[in-house]
PQR file with spaces between the fields and no chain letter, atoms N, CA, C, O and H, PARSE charges and radii, in Angstrom:
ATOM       1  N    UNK     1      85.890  154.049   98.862 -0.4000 1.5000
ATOM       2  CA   UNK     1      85.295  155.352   98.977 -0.0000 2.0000
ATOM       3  C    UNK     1      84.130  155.257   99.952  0.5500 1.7000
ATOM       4  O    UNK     1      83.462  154.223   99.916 -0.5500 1.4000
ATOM       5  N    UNK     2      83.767  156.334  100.930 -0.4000 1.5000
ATOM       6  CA   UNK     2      82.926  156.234  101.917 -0.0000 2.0000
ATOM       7  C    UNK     2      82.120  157.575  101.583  0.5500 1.7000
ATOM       8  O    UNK     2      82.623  158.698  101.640 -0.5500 1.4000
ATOM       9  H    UNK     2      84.310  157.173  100.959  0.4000 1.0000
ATOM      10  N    UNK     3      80.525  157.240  101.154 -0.4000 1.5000
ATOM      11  CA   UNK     3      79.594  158.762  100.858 -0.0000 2.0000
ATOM      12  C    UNK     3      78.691  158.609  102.099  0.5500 1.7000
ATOM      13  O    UNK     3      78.202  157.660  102.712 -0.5500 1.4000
ATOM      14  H    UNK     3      80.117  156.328  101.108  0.4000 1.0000
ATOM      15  N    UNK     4      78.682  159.604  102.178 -0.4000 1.5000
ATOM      16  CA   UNK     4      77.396  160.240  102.966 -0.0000 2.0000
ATOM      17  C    UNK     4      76.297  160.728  102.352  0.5500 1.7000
ATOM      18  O    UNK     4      76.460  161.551  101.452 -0.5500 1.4000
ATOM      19  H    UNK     4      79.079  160.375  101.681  0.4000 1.0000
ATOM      20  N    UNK     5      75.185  160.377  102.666 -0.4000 1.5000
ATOM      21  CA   UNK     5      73.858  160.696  101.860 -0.0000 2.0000
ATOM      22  C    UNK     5      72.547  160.014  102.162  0.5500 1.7000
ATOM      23  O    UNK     5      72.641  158.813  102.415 -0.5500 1.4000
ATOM      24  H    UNK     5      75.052  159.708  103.398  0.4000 1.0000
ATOM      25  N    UNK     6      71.125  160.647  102.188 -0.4000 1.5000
ATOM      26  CA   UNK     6      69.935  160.324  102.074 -0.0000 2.0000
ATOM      27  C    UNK     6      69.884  158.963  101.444  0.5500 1.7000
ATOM      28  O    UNK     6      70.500  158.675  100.418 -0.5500 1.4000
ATOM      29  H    UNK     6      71.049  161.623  101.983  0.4000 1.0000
ATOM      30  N    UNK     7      69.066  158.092  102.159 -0.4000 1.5000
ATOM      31  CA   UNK     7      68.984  156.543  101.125 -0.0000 2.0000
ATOM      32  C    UNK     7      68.566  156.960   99.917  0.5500 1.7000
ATOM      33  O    UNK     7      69.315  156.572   99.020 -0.5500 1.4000
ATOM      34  H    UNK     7      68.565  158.326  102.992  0.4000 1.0000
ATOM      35  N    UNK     8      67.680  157.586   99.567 -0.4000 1.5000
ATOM      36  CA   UNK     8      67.007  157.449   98.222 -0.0000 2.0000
ATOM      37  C    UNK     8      68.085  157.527   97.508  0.5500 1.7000
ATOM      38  O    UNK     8      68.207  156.691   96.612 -0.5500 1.4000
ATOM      39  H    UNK     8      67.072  157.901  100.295  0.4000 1.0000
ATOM      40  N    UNK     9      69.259  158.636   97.719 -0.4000 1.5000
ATOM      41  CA   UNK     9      70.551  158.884   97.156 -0.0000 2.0000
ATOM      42  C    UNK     9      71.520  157.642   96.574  0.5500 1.7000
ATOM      43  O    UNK     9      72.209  157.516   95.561 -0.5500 1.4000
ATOM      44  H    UNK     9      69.160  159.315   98.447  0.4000 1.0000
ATOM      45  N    UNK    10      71.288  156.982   97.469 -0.4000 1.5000
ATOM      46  CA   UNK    10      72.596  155.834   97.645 -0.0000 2.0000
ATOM      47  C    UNK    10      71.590  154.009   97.171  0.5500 1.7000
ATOM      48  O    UNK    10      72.266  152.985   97.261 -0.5500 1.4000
ATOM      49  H    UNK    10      70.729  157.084   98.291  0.4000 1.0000
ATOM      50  N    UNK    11      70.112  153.887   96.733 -0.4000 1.5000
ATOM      51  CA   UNK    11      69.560  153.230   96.416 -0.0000 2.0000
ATOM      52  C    UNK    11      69.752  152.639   95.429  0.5500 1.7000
ATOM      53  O    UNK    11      69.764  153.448   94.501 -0.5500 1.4000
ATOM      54  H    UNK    11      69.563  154.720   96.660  0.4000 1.0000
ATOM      55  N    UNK    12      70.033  150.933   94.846 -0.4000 1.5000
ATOM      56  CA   UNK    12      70.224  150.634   93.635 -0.0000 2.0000
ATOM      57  C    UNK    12      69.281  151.179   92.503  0.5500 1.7000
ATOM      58  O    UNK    12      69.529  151.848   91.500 -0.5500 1.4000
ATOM      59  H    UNK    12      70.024  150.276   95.600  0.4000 1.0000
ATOM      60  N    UNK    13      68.148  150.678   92.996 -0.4000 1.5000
ATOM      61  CA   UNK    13      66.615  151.772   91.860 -0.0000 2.0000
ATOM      62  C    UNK    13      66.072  152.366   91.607  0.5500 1.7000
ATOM      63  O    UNK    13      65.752  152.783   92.721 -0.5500 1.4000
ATOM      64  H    UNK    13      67.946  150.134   93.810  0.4000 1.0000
ATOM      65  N    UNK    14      65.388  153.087   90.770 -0.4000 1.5000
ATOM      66  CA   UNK    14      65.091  154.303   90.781 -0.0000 2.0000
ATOM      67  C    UNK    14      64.223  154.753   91.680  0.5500 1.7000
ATOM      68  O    UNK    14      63.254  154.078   92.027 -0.5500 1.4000
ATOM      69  H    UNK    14      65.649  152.748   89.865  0.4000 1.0000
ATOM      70  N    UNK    15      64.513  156.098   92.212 -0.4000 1.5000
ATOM      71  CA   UNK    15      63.780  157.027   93.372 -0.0000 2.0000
ATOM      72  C    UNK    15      62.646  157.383   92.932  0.5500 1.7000
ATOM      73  O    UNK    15      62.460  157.978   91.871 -0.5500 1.4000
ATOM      74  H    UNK    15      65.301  156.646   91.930  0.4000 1.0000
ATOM      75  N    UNK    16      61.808  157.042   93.724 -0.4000 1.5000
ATOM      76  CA   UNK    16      60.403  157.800   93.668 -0.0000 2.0000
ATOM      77  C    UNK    16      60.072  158.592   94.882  0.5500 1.7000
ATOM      78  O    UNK    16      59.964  158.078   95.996 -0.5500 1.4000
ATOM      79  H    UNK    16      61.959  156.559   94.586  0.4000 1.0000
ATOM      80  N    UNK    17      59.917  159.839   94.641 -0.4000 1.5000
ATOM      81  CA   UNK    17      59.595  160.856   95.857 -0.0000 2.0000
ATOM      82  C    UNK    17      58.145  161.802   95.008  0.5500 1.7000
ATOM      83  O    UNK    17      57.981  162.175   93.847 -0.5500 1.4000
ATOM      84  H    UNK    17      60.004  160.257   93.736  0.4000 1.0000
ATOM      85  N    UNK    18      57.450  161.896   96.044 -0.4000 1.5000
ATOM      86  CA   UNK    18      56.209  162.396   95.694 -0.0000 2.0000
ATOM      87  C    UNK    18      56.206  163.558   94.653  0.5500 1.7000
ATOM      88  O    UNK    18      55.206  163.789   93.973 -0.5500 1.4000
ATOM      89  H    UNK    18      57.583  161.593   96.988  0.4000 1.0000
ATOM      90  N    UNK    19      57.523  164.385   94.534 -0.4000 1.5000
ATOM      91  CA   UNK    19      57.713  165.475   93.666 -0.0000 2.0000
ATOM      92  C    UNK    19      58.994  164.850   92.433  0.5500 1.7000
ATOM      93  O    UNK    19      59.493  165.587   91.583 -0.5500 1.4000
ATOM      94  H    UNK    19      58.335  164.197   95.086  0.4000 1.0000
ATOM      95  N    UNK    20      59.137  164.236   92.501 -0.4000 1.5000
ATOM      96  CA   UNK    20      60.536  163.828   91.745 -0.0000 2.0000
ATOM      97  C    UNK    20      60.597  162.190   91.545  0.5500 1.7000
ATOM      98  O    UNK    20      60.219  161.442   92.446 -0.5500 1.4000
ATOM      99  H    UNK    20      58.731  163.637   93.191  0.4000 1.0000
ATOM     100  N    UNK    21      61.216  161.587   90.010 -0.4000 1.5000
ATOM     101  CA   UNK    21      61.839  160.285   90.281 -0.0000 2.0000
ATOM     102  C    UNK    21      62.900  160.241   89.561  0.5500 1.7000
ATOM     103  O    UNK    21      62.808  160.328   88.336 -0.5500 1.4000
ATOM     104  H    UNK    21      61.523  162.195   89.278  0.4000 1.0000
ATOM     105  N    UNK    22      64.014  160.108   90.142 -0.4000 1.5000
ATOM     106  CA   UNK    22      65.253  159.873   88.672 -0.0000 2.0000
ATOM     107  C    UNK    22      66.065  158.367   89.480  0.5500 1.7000
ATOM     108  O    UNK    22      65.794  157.749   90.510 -0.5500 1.4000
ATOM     109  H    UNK    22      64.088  160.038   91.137  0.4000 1.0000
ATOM     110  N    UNK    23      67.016  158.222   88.553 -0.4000 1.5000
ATOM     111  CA   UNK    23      68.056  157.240   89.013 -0.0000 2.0000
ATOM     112  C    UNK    23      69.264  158.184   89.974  0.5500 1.7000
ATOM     113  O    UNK    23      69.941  159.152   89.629 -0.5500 1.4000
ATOM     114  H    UNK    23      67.237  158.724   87.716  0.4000 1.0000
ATOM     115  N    UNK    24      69.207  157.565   91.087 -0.4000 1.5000
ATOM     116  CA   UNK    24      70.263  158.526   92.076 -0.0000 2.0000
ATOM     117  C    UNK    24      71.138  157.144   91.768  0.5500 1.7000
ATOM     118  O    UNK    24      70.949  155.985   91.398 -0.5500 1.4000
ATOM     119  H    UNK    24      68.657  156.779   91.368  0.4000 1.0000
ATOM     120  N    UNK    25      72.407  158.184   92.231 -0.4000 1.5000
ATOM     121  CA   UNK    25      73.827  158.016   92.196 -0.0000 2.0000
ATOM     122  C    UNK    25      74.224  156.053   92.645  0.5500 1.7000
ATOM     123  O    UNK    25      75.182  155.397   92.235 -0.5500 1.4000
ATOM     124  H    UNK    25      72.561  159.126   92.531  0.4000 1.0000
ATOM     125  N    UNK    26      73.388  155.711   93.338 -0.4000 1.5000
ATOM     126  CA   UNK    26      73.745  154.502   93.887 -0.0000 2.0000
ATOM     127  C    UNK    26      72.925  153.472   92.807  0.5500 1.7000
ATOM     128  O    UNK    26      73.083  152.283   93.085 -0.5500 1.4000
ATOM     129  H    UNK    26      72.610  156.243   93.671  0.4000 1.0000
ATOM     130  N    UNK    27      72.106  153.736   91.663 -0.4000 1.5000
ATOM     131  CA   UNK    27      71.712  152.908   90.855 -0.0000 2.0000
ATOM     132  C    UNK    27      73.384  152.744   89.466  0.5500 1.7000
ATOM     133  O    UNK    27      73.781  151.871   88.694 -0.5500 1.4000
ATOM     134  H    UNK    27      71.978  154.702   91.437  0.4000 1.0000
ATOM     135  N    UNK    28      73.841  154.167   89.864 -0.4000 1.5000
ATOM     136  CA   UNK    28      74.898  154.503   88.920 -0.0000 2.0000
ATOM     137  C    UNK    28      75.992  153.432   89.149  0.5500 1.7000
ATOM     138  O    UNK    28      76.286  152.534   88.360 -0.5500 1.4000
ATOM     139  H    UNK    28      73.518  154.876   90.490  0.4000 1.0000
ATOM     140  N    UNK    29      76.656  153.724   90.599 -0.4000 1.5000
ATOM     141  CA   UNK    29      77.274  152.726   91.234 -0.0000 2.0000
ATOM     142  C    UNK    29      76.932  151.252   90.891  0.5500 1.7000
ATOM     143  O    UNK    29      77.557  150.599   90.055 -0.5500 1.4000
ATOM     144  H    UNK    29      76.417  154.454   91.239  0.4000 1.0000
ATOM     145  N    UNK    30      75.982  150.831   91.544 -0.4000 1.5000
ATOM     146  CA   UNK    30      75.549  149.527   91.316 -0.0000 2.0000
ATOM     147  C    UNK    30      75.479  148.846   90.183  0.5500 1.7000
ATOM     148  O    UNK    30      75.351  147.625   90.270 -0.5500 1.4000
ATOM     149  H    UNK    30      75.474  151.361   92.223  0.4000 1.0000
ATOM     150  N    UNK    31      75.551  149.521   88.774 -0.4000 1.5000
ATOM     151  CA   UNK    31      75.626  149.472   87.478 -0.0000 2.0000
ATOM     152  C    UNK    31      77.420  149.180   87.505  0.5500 1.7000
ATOM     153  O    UNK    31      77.841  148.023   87.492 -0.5500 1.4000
ATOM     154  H    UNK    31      75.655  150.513   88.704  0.4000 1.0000
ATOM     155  N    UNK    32      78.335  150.334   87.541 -0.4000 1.5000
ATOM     156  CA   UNK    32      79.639  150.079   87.484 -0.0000 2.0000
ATOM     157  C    UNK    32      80.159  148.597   88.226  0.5500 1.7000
ATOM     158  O    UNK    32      80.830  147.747   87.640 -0.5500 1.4000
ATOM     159  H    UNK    32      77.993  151.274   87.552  0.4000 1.0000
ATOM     160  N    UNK    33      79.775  148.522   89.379 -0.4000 1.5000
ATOM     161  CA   UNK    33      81.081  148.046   90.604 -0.0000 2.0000
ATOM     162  C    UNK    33      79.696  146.979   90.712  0.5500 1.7000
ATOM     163  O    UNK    33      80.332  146.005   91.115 -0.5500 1.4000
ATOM     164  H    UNK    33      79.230  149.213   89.855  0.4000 1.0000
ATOM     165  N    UNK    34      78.429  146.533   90.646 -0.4000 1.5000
ATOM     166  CA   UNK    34      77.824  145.369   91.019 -0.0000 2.0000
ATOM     167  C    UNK    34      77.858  145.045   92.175  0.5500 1.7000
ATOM     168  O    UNK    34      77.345  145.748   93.045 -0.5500 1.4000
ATOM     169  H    UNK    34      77.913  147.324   90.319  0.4000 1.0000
ATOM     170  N    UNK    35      78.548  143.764   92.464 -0.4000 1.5000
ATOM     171  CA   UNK    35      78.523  143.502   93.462 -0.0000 2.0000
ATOM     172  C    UNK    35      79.485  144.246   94.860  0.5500 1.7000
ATOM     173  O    UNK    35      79.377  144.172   96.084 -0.5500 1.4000
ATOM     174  H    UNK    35      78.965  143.193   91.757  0.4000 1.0000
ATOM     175  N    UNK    36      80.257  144.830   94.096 -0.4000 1.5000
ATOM     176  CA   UNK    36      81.427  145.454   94.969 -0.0000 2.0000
ATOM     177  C    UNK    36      80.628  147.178   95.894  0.5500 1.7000
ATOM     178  O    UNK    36      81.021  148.040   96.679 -0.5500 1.4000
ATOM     179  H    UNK    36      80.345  144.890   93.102  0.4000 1.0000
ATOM     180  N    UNK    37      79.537  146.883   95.237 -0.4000 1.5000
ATOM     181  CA   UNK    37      78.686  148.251   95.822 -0.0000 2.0000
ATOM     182  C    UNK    37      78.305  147.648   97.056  0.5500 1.7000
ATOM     183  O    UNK    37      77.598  146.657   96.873 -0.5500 1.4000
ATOM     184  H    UNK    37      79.217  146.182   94.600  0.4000 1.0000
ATOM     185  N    UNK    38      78.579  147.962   98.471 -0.4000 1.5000
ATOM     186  CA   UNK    38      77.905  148.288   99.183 -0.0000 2.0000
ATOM     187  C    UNK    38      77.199  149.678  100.109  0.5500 1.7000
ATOM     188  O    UNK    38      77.521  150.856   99.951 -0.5500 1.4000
ATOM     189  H    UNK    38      79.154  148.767   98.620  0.4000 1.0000
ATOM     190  N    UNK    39      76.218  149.173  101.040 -0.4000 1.5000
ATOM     191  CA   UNK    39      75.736  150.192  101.403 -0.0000 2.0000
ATOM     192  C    UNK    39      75.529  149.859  102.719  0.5500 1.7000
ATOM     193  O    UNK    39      74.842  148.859  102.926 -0.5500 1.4000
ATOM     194  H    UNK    39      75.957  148.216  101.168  0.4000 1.0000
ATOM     195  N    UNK    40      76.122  150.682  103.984 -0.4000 1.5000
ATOM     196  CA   UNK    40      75.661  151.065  105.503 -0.0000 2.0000
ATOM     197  C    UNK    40      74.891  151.562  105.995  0.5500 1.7000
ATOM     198  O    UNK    40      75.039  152.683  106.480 -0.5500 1.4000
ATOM     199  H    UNK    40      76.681  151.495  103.816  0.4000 1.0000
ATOM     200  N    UNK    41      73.623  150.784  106.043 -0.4000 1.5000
ATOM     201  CA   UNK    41      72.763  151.974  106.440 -0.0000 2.0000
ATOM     202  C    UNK    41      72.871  152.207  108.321  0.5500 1.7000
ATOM     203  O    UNK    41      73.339  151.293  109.000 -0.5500 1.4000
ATOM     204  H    UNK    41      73.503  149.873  105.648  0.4000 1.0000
ATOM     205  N    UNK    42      72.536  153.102  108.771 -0.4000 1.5000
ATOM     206  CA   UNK    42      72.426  153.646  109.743 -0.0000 2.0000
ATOM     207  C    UNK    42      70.839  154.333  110.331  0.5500 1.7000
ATOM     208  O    UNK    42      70.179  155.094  109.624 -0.5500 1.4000
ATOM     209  H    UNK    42      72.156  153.845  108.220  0.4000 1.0000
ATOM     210  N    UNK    43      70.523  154.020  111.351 -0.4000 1.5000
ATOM     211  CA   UNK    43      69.095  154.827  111.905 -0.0000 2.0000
ATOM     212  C    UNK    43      69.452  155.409  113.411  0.5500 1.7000
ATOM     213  O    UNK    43      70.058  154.887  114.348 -0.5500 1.4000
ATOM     214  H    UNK    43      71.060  153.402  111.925  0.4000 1.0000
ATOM     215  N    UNK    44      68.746  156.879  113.241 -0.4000 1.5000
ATOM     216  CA   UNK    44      68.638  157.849  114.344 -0.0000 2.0000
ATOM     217  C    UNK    44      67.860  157.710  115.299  0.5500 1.7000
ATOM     218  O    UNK    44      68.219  158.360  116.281 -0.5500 1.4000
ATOM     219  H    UNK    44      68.254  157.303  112.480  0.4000 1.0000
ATOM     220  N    UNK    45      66.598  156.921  115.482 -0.4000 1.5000
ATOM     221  CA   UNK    45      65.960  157.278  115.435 -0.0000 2.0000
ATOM     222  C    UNK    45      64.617  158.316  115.050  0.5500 1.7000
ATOM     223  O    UNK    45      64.453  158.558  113.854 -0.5500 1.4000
ATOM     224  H    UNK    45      66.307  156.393  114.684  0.4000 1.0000
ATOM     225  N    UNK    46      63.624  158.950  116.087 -0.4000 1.5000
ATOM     226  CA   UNK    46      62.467  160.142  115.268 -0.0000 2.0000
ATOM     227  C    UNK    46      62.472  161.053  115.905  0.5500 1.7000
ATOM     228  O    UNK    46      62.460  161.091  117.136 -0.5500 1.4000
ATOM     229  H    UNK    46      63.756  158.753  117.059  0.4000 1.0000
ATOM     230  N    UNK    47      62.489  161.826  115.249 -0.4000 1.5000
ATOM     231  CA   UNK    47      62.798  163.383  115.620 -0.0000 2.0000
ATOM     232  C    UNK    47      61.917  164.322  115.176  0.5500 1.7000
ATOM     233  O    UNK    47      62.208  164.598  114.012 -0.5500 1.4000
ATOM     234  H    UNK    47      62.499  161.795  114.249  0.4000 1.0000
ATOM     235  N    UNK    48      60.978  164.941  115.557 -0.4000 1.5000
ATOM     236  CA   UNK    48      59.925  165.970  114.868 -0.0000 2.0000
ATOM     237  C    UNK    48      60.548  166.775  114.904  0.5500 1.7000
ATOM     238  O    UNK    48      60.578  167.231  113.761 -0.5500 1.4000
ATOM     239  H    UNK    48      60.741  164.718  116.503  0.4000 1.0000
ATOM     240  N    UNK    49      61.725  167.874  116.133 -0.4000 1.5000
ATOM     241  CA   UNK    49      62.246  168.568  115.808 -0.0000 2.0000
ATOM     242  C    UNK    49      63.002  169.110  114.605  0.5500 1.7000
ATOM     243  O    UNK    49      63.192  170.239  114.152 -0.5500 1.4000
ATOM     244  H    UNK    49      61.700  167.503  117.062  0.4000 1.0000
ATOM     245  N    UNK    50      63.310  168.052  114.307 -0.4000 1.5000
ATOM     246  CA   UNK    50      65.007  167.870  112.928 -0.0000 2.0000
ATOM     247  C    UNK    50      64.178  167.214  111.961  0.5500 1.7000
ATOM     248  O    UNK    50      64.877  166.463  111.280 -0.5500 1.4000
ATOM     249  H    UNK    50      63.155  167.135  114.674  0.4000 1.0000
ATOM     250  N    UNK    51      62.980  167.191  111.625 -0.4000 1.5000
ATOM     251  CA   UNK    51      62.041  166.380  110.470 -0.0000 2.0000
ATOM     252  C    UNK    51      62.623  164.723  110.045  0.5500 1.7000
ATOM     253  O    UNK    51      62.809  164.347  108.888 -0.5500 1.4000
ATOM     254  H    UNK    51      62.412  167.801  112.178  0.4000 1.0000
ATOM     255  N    UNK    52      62.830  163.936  111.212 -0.4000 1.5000
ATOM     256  CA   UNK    52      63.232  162.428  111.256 -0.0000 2.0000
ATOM     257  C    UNK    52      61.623  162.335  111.706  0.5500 1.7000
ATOM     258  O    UNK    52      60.960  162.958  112.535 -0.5500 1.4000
ATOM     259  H    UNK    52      62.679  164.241  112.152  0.4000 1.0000
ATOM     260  N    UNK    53      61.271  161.117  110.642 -0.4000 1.5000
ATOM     261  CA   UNK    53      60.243  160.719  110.740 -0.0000 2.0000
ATOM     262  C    UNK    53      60.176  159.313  111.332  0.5500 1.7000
ATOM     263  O    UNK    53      61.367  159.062  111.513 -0.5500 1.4000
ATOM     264  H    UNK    53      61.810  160.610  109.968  0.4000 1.0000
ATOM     265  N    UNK    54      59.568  158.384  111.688 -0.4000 1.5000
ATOM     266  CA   UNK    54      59.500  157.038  111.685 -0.0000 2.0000
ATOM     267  C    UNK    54      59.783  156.223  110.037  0.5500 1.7000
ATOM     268  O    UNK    54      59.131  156.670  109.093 -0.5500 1.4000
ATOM     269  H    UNK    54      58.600  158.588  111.541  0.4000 1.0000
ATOM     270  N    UNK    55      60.549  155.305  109.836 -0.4000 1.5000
ATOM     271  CA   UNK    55      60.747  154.490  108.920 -0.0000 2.0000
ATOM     272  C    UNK    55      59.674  154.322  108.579  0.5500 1.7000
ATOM     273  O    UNK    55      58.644  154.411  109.248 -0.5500 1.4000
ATOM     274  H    UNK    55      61.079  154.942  110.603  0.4000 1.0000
ATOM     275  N    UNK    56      59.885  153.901  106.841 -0.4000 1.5000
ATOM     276  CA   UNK    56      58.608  153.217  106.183 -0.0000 2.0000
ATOM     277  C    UNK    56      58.546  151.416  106.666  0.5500 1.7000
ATOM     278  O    UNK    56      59.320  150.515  106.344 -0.5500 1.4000
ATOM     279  H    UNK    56      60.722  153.829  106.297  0.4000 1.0000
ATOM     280  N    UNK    57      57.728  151.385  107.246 -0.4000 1.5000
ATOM     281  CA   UNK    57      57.871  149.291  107.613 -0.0000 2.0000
ATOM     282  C    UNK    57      58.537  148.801  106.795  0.5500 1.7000
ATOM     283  O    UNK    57      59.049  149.258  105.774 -0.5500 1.4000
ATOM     284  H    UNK    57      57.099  152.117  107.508  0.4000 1.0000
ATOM     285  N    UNK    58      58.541  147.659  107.326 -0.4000 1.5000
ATOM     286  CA   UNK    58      59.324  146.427  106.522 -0.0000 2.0000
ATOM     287  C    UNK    58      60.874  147.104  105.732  0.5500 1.7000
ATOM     288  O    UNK    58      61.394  146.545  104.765 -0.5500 1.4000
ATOM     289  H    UNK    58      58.125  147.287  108.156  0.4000 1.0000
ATOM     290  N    UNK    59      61.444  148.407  106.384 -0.4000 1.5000
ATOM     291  CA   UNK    59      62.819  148.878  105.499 -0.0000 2.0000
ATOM     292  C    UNK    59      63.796  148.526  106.862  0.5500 1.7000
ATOM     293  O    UNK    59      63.361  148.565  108.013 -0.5500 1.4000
ATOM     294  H    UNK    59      61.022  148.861  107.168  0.4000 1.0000
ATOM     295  N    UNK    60      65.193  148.176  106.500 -0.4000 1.5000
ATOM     296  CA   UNK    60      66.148  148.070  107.053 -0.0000 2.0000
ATOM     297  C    UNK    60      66.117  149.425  108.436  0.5500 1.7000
ATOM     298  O    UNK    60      66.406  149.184  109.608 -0.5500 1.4000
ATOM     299  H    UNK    60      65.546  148.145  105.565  0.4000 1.0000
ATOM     300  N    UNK    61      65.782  150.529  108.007 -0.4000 1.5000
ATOM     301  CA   UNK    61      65.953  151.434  109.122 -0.0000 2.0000
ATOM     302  C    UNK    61      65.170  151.400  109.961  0.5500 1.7000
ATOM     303  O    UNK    61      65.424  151.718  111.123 -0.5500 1.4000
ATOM     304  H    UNK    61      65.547  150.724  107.055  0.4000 1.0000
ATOM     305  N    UNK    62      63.829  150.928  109.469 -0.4000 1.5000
ATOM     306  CA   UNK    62      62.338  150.330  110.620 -0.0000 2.0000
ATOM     307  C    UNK    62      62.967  148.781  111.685  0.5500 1.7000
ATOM     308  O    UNK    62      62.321  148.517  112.699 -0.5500 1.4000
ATOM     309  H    UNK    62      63.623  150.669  108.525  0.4000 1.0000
ATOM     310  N    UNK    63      63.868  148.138  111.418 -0.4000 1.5000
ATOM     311  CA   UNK    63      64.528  147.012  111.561 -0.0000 2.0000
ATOM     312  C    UNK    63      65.616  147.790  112.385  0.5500 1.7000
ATOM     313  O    UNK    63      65.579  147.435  113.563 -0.5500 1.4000
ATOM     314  H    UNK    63      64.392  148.353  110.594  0.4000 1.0000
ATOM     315  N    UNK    64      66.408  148.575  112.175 -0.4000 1.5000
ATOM     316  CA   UNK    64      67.119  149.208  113.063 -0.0000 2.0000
ATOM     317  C    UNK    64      66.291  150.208  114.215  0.5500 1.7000
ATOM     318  O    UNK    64      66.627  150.127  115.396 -0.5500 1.4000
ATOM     319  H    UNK    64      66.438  148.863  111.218  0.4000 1.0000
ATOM     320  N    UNK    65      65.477  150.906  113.903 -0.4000 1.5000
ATOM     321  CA   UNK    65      64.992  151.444  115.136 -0.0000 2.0000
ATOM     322  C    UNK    65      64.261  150.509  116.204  0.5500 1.7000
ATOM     323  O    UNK    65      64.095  151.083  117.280 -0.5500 1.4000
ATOM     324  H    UNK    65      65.203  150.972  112.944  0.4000 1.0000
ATOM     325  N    UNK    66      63.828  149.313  116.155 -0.4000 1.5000
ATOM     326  CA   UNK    66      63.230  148.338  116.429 -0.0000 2.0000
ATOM     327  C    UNK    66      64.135  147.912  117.567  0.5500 1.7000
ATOM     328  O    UNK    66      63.544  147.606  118.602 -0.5500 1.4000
ATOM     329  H    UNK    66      63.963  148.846  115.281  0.4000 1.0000
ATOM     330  N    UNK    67      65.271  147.846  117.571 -0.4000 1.5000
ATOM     331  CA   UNK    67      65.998  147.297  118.747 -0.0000 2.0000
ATOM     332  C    UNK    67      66.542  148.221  119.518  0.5500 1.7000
ATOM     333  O    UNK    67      66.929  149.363  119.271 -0.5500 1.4000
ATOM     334  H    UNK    67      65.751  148.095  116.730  0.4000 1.0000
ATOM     335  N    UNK    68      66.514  147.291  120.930 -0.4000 1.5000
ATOM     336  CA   UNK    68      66.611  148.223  122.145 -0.0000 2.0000
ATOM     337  C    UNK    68      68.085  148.383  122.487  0.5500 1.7000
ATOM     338  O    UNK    68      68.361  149.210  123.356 -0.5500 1.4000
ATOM     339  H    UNK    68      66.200  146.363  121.130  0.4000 1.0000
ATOM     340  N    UNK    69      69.097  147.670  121.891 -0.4000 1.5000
ATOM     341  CA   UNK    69      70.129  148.233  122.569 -0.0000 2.0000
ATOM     342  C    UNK    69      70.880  149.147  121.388  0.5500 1.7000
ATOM     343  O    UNK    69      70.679  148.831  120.216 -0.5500 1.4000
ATOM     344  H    UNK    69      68.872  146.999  121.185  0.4000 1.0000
ATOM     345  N    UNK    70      71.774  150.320  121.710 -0.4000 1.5000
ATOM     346  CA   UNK    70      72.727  150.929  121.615 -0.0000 2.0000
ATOM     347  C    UNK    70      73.355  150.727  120.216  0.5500 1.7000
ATOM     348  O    UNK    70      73.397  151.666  119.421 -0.5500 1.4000
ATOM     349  H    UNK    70      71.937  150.577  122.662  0.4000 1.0000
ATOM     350  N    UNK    71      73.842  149.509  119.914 -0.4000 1.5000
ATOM     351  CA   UNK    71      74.708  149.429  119.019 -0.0000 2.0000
ATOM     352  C    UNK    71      74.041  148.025  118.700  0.5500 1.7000
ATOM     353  O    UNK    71      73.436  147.227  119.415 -0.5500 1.4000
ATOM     354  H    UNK    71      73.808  148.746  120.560  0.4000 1.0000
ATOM     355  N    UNK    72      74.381  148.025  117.359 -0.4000 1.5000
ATOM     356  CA   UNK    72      74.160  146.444  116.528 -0.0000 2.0000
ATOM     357  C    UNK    72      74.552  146.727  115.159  0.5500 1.7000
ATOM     358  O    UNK    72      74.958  147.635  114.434 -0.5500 1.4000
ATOM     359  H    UNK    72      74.873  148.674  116.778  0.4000 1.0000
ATOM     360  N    UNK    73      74.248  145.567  115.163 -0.4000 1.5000
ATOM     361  CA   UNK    73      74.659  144.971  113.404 -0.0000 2.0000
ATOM     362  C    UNK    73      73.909  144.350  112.969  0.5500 1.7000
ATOM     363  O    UNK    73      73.764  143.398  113.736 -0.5500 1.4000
ATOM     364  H    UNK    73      73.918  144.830  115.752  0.4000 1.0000
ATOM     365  N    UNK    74      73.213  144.253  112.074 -0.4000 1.5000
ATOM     366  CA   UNK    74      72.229  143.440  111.220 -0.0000 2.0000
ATOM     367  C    UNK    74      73.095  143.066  110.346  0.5500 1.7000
ATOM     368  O    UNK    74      73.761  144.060  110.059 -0.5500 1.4000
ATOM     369  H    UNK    74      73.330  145.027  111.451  0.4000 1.0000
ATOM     370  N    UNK    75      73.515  141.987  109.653 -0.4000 1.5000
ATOM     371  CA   UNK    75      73.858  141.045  108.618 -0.0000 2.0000
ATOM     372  C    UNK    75      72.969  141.210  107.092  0.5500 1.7000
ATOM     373  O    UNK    75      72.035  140.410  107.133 -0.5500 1.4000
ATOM     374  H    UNK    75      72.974  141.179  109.886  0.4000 1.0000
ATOM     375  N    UNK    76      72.969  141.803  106.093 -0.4000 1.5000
ATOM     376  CA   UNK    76      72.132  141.524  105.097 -0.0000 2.0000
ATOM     377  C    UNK    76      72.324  140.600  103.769  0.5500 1.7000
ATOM     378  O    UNK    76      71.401  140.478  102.964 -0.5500 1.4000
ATOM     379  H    UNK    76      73.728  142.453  106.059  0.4000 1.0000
């Protein structure tokens, strides 16, 4: 199965967002299927137009905007 969704969405632990914290769907997952859960993350880059912000440091998508070419793969 292939989802589309916000990380916080697709995160093994529970979400904390300044207005909200619950267990999203990918703590659910990760509970069922363990190890068989993975996750792709992807980065856009920043966009003020479209409210893309800069990554929080030290996260996989701060690690993806970080490199200069086109296409890659990070290994995790």
């Amino acid at each position: 199965m292939l989802a589309f969704a916000p990380n916080s969405h697709l995160q093994r632990r529970k979400a904390v967002l300044p207005w909200a914290t619950w267990w999203p769907a990918g703590s659910h997952l990760n509970e069922m299927l363990g190890p068989r859960y993975v996750v792709i993350e992807s980065a856009m880059g920043v966009s003020k137009d479209n409210g893309i912000s800069r990554p929080e440091p030290l996260t996989l998508k701060a690690r993806l905007n970080a490199e200069k070419v086109p296409v890659r793969f990070i290994p995790i």
